[in-house]
OpenMM code with the backbone's topology and positions (N, CA, C; nanometers):
from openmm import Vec3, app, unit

residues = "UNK UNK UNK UNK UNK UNK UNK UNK UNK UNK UNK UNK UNK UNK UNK UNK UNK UNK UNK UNK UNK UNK UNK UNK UNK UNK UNK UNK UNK UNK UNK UNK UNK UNK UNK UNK UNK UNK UNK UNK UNK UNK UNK UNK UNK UNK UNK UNK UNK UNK UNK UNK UNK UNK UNK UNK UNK UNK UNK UNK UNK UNK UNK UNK UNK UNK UNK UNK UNK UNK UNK UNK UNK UNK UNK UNK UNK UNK UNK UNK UNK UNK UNK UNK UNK UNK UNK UNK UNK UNK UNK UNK UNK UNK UNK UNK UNK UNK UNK UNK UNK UNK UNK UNK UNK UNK UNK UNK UNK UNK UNK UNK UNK UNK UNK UNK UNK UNK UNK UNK UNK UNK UNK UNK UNK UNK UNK UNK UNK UNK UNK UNK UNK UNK UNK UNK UNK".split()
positions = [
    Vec3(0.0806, -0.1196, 0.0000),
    Vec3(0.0000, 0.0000, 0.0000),
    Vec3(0.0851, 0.1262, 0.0000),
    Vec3(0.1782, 0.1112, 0.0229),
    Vec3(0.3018, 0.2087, 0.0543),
    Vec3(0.4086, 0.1669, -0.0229),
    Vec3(0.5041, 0.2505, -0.1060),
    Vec3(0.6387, 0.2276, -0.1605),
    Vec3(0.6953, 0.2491, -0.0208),
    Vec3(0.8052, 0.1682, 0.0106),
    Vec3(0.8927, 0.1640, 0.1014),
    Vec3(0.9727, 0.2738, 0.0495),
    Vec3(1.0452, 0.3213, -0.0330),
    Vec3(1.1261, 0.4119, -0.1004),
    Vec3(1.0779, 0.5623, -0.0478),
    Vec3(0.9617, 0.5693, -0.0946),
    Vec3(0.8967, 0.6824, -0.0675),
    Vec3(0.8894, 0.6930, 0.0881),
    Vec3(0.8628, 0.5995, 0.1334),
    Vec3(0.8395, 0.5915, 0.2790),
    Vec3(1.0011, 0.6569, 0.3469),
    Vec3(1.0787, 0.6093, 0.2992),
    Vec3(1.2288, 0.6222, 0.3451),
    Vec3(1.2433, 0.7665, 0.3154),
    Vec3(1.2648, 0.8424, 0.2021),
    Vec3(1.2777, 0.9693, 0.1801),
    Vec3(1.2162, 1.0572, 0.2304),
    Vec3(1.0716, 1.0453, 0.2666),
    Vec3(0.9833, 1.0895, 0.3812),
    Vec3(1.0426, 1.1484, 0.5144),
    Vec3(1.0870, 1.0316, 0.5488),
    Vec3(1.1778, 0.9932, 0.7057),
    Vec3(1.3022, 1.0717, 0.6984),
    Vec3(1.3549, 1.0825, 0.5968),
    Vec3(1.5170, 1.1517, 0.5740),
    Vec3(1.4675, 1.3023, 0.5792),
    Vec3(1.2949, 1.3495, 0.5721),
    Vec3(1.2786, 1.5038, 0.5769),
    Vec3(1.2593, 1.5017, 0.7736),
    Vec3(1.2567, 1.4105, 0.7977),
    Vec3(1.1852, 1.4319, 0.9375),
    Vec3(1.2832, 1.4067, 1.0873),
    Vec3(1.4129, 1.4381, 1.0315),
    Vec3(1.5310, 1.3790, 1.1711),
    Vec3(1.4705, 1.4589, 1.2755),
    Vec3(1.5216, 1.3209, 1.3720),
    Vec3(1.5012, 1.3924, 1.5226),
    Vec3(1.3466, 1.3337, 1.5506),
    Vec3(1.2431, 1.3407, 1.4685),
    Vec3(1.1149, 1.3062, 1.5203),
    Vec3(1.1298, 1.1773, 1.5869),
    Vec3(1.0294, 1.1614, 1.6963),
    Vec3(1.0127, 1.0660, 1.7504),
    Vec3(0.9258, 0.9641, 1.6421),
    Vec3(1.0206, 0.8664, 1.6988),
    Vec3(0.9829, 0.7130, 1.6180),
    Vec3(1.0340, 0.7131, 1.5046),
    Vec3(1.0735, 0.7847, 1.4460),
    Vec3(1.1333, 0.7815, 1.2576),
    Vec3(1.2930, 0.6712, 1.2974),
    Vec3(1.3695, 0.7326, 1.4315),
    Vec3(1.4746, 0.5492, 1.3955),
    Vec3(1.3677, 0.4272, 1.3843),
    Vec3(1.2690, 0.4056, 1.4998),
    Vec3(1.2233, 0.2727, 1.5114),
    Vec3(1.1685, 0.2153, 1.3574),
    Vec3(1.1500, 0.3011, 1.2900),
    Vec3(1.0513, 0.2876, 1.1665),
    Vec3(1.1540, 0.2611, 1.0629),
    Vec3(1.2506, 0.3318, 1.0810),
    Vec3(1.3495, 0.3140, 0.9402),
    Vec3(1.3865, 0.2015, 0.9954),
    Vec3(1.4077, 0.1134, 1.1134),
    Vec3(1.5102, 0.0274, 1.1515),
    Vec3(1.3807, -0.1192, 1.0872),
    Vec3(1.2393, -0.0665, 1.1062),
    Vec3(1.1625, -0.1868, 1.0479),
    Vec3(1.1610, -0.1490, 0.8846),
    Vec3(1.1793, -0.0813, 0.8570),
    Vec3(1.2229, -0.0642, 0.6715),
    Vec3(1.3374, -0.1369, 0.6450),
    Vec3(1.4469, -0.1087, 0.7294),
    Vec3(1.5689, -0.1949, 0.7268),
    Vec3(1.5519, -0.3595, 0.7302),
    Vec3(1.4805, -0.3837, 0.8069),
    Vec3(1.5013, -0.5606, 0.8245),
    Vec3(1.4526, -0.6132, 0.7127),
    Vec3(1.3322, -0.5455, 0.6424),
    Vec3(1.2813, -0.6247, 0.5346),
    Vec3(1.3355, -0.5666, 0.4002),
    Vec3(1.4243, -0.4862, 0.4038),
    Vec3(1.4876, -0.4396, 0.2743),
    Vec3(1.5933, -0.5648, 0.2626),
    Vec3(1.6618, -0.6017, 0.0821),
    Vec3(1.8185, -0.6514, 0.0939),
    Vec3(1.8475, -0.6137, -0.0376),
    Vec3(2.0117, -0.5658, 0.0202),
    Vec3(2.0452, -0.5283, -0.0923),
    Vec3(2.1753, -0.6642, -0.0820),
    Vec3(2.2022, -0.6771, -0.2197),
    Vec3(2.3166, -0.7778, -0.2643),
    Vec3(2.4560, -0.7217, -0.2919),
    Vec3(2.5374, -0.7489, -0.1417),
    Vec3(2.6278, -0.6574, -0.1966),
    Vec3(2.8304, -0.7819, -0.1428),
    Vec3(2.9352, -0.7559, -0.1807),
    Vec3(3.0344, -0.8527, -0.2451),
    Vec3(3.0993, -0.8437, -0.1024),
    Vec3(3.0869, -0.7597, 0.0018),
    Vec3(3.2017, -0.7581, 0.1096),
    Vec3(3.1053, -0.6975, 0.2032),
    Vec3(3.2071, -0.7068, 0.2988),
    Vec3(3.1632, -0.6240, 0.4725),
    Vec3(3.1776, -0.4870, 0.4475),
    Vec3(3.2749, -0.4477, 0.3344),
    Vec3(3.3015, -0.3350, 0.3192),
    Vec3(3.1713, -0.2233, 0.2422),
    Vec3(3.1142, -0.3053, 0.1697),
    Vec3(3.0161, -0.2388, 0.0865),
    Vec3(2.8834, -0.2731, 0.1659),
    Vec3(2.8177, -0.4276, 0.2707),
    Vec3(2.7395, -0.3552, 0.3571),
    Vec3(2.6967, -0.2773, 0.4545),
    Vec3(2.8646, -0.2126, 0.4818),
    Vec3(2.8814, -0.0944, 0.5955),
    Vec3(2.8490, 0.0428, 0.5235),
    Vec3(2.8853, 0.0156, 0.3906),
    Vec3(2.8578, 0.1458, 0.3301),
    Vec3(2.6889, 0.1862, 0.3368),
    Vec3(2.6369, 0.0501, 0.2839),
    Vec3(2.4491, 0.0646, 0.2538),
    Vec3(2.4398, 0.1057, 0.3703),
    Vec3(2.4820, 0.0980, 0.4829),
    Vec3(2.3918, 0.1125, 0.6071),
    Vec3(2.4042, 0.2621, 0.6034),
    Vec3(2.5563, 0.3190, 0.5634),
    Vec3(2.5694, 0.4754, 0.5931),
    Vec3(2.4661, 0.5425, 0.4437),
    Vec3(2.4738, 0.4871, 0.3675),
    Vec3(2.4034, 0.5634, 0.2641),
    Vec3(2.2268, 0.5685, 0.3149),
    Vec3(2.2174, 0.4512, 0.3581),
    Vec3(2.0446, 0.4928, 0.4352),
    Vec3(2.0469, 0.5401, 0.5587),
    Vec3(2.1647, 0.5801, 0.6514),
    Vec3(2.1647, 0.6626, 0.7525),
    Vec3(2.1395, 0.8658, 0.7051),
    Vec3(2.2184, 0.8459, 0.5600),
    Vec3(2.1987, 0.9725, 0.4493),
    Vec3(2.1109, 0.9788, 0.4240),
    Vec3(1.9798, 0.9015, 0.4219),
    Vec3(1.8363, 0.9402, 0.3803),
    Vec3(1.8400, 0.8196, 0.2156),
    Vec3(1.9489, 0.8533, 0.1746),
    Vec3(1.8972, 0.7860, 0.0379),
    Vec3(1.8185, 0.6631, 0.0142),
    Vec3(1.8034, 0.6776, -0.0832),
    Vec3(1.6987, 0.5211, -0.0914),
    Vec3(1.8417, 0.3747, -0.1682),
    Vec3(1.8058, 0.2581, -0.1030),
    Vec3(1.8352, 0.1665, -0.1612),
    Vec3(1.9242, 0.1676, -0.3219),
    Vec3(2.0458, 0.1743, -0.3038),
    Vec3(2.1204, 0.1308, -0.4590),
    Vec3(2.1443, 0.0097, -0.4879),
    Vec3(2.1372, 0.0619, -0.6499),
    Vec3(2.1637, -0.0550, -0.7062),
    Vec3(2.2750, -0.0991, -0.7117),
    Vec3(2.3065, -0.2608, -0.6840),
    Vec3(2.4916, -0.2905, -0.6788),
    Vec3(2.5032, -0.3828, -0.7709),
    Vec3(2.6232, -0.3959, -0.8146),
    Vec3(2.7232, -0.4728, -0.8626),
    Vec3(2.6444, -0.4301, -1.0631),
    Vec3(2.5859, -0.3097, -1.0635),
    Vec3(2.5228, -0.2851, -1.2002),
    Vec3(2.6587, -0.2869, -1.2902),
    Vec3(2.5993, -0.3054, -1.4026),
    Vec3(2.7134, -0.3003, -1.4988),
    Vec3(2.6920, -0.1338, -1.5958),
    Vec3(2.7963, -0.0530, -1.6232),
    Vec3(2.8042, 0.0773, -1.6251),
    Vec3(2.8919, 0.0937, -1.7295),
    Vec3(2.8837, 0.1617, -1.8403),
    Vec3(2.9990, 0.1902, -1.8969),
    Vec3(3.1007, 0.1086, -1.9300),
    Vec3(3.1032, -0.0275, -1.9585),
    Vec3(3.2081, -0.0904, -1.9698),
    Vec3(3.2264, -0.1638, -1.7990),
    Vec3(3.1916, -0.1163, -1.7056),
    Vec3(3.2220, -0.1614, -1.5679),
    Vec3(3.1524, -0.2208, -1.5107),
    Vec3(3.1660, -0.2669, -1.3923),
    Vec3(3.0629, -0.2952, -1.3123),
    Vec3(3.0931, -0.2118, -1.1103),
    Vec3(2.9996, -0.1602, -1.1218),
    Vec3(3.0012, -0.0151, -0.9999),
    Vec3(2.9143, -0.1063, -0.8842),
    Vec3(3.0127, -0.0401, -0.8151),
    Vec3(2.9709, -0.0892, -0.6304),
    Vec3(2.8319, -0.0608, -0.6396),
    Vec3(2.7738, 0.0626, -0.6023),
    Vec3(2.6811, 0.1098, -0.5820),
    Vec3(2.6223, 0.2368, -0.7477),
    Vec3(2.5114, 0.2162, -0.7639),
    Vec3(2.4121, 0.3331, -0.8492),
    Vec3(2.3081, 0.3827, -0.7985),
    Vec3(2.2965, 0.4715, -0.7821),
    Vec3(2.1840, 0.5487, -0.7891),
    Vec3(2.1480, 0.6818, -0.9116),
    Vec3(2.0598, 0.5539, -1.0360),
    Vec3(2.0666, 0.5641, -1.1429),
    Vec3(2.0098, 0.7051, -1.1585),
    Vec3(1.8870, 0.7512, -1.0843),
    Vec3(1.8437, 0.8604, -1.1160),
    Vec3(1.9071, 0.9618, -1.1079),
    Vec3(1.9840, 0.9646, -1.0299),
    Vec3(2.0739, 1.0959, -0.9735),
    Vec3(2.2094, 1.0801, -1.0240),
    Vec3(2.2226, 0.9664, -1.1101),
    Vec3(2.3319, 0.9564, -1.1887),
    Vec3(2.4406, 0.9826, -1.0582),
    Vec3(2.4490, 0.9277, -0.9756),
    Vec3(2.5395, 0.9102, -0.8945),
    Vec3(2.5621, 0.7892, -0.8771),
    Vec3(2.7492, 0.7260, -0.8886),
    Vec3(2.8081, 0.6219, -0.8611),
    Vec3(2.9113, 0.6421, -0.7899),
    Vec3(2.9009, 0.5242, -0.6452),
    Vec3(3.0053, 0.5065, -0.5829),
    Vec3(3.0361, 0.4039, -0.5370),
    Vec3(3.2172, 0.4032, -0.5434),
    Vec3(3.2892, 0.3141, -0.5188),
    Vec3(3.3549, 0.2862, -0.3916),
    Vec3(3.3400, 0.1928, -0.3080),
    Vec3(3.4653, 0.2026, -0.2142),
    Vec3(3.5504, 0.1010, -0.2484),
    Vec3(3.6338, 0.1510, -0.1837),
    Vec3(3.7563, 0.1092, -0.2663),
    Vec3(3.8812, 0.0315, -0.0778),
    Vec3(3.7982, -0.0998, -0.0861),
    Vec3(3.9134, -0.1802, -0.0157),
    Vec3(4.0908, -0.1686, -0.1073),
    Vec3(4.1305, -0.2426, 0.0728),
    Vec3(4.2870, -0.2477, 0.0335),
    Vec3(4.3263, -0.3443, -0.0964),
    Vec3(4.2649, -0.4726, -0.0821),
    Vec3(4.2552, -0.5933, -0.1760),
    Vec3(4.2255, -0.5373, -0.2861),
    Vec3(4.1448, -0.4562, -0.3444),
    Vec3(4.1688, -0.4597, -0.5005),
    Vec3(4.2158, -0.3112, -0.5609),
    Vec3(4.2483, -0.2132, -0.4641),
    Vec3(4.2932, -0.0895, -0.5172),
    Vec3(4.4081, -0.0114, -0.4724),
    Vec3(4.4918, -0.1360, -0.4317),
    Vec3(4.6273, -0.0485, -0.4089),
    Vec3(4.7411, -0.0840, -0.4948),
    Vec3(4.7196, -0.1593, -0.5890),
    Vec3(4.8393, -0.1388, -0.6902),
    Vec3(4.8217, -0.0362, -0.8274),
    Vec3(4.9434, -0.0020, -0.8452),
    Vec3(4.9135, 0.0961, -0.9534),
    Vec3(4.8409, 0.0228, -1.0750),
    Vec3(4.8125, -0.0507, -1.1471),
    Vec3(4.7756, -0.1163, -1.2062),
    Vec3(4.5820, -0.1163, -1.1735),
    Vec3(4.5783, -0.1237, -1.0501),
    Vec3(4.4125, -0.1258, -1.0098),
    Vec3(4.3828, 0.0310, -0.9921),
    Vec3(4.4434, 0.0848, -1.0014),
    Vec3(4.4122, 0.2605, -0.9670),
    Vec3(4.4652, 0.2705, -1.0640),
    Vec3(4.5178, 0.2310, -1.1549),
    Vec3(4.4858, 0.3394, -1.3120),
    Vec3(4.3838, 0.2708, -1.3954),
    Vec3(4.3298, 0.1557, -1.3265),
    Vec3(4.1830, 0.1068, -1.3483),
    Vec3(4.1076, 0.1853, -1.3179),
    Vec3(4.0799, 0.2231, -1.1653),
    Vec3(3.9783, 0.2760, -1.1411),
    Vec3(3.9712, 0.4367, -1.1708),
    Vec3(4.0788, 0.5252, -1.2296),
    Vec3(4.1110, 0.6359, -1.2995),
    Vec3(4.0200, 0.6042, -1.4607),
    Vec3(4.0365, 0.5431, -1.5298),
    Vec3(3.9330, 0.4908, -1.5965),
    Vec3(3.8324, 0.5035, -1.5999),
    Vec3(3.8348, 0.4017, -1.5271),
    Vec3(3.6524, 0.3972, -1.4843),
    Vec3(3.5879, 0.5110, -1.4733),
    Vec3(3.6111, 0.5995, -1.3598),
    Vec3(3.5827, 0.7460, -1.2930),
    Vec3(3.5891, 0.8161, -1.4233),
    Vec3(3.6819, 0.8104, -1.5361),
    Vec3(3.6734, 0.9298, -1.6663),
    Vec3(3.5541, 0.8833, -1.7450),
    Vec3(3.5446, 0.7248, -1.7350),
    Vec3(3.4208, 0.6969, -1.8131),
    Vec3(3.3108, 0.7212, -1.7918),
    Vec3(3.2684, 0.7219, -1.6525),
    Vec3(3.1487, 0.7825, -1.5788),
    Vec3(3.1412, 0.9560, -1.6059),
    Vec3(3.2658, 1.0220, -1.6145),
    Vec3(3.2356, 1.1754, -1.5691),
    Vec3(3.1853, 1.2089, -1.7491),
    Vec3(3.2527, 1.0899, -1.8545),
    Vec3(3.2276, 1.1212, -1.9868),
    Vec3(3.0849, 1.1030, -1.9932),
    Vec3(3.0244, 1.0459, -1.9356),
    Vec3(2.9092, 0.9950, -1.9750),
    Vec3(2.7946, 1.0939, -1.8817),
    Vec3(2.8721, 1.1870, -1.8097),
    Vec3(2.7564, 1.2748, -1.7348),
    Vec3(2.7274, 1.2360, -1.5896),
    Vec3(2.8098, 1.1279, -1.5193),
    Vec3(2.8050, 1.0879, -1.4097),
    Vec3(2.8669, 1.1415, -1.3125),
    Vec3(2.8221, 1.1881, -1.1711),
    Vec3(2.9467, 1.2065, -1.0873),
    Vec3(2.9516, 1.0838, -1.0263),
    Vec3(3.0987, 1.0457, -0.9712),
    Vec3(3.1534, 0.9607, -0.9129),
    Vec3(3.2374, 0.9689, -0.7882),
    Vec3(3.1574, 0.9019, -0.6847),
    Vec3(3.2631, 0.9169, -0.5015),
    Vec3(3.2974, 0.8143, -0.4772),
    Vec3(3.4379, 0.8080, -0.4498),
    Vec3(3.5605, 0.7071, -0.3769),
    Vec3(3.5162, 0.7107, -0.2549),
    Vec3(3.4846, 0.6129, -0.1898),
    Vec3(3.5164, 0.6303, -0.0471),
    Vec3(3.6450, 0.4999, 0.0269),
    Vec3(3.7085, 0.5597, 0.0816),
    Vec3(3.8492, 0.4370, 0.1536),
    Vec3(3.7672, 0.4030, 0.2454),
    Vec3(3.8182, 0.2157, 0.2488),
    Vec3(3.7960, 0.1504, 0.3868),
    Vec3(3.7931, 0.2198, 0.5022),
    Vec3(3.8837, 0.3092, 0.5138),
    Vec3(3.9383, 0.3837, 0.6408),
    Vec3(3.7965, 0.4991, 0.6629),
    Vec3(3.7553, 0.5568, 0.5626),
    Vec3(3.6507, 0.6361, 0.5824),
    Vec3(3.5401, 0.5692, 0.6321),
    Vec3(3.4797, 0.4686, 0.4937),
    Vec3(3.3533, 0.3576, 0.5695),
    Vec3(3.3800, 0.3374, 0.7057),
    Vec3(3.4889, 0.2757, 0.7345),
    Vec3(3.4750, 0.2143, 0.8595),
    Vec3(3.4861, 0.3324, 0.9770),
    Vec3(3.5700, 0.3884, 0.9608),
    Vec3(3.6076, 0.4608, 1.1013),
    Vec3(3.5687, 0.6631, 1.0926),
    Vec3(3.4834, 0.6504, 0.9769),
    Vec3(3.4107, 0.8098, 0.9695),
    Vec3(3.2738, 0.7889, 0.9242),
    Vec3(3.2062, 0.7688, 0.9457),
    Vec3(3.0932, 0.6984, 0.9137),
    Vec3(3.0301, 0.8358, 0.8924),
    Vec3(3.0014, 0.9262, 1.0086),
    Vec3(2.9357, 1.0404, 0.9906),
    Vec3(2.9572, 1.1525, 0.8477),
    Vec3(3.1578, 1.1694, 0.8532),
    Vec3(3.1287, 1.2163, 0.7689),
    Vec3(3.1124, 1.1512, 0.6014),
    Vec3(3.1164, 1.0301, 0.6050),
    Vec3(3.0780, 0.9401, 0.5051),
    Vec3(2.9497, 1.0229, 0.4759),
    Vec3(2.8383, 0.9894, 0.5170),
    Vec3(2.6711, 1.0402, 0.5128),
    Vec3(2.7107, 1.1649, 0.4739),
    Vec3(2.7560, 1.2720, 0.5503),
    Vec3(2.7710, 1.3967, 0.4975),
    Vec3(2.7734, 1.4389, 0.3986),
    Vec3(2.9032, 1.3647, 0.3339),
    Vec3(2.9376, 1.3864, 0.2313),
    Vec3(2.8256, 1.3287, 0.0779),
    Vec3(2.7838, 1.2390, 0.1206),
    Vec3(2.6943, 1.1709, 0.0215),
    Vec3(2.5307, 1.2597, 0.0558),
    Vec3(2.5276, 1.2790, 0.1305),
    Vec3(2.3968, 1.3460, 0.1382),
    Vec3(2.4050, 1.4688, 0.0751),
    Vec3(2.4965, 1.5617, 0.0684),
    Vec3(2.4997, 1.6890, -0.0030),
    Vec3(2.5308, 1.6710, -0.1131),
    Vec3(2.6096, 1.5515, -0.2029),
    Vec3(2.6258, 1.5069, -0.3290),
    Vec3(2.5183, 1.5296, -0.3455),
    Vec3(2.4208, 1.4512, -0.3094),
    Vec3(2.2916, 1.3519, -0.3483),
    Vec3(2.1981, 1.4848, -0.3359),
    Vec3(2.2087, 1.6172, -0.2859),
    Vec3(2.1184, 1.7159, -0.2392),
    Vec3(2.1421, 1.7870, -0.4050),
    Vec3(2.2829, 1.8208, -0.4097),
    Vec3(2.3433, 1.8931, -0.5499),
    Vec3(2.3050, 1.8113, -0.6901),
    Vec3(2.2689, 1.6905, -0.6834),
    Vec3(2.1822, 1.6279, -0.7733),
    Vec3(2.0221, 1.6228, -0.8046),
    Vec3(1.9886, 1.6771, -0.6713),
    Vec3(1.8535, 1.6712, -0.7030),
    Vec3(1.7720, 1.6013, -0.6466),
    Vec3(1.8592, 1.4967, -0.4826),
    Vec3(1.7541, 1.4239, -0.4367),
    Vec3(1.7367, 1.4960, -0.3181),
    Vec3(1.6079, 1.4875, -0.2525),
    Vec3(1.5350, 1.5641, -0.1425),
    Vec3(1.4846, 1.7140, -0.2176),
] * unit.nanometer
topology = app.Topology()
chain = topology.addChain("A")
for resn in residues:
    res = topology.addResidue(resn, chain)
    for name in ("N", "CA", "C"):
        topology.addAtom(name, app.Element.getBySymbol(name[0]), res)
């Protein structure tokens, strides 16, 4: 009877009200997203702590295939563990990638393990005002 989506973006106008955690936290249990590491379901949790709605993962993009989309807002982001992006060889991959997205009209955010995990807040921050300068909320 309700889009859950809609329901969520709703909630992202209303911080602080009473009951909006308990409610997003029952939106949470019955949502899933499919995602390759610990690293990328720490991220979903901060991107719906940002208000956003549910991305799409492991989409195929440009020749690629991107952590996270959020197709409407033409926003893609990557985090980027130690395991596949610290040789020069995987970062002039993902230099690539990022030109192919910005060619195609996309913006694109890196976020490091080190951020997901141990800045969480300003993780959200940062993606929520992306996501504001695009056009969502």
């Amino acid at each position: 009877m309700i889009d859950p989506e809609a329901l969520r973006a709703e909630l992202a106008q209303r911080p602080g009200t009473r009951g909006v955690p308990a409610l997003r936290r029952l939106l949470d249990r019955d949502t899933f997203v499919l995602t390759e590491s610990e690293l990328e379901r720490r991220f979903v949790r901060i991107s719906q702590a940002a208000g956003l709605p549910l991305p799409e993962t492991g989409a195929r993009l440009n020749g690629f295939v991107v952590d996270f989309l959020w197709r409407e807002l033409g926003l893609v982001v990557e985090t980027d563990g130690l395991a596949y992006h610290r040789t020069p060889a995987a970062q002039a991959r993902d230099r690539r990638r990022d030109q192919a997205h910005a060619a195609a009209g996309l913006t694109t955010l890196r976020f490091t393990h080190r951020q997901v995990v141990g800045e969480q807040e300003s993780v959200a921050r940062t993606l929520a005002a992306v996501a504001r300068r695009l056009g969502f909320g």
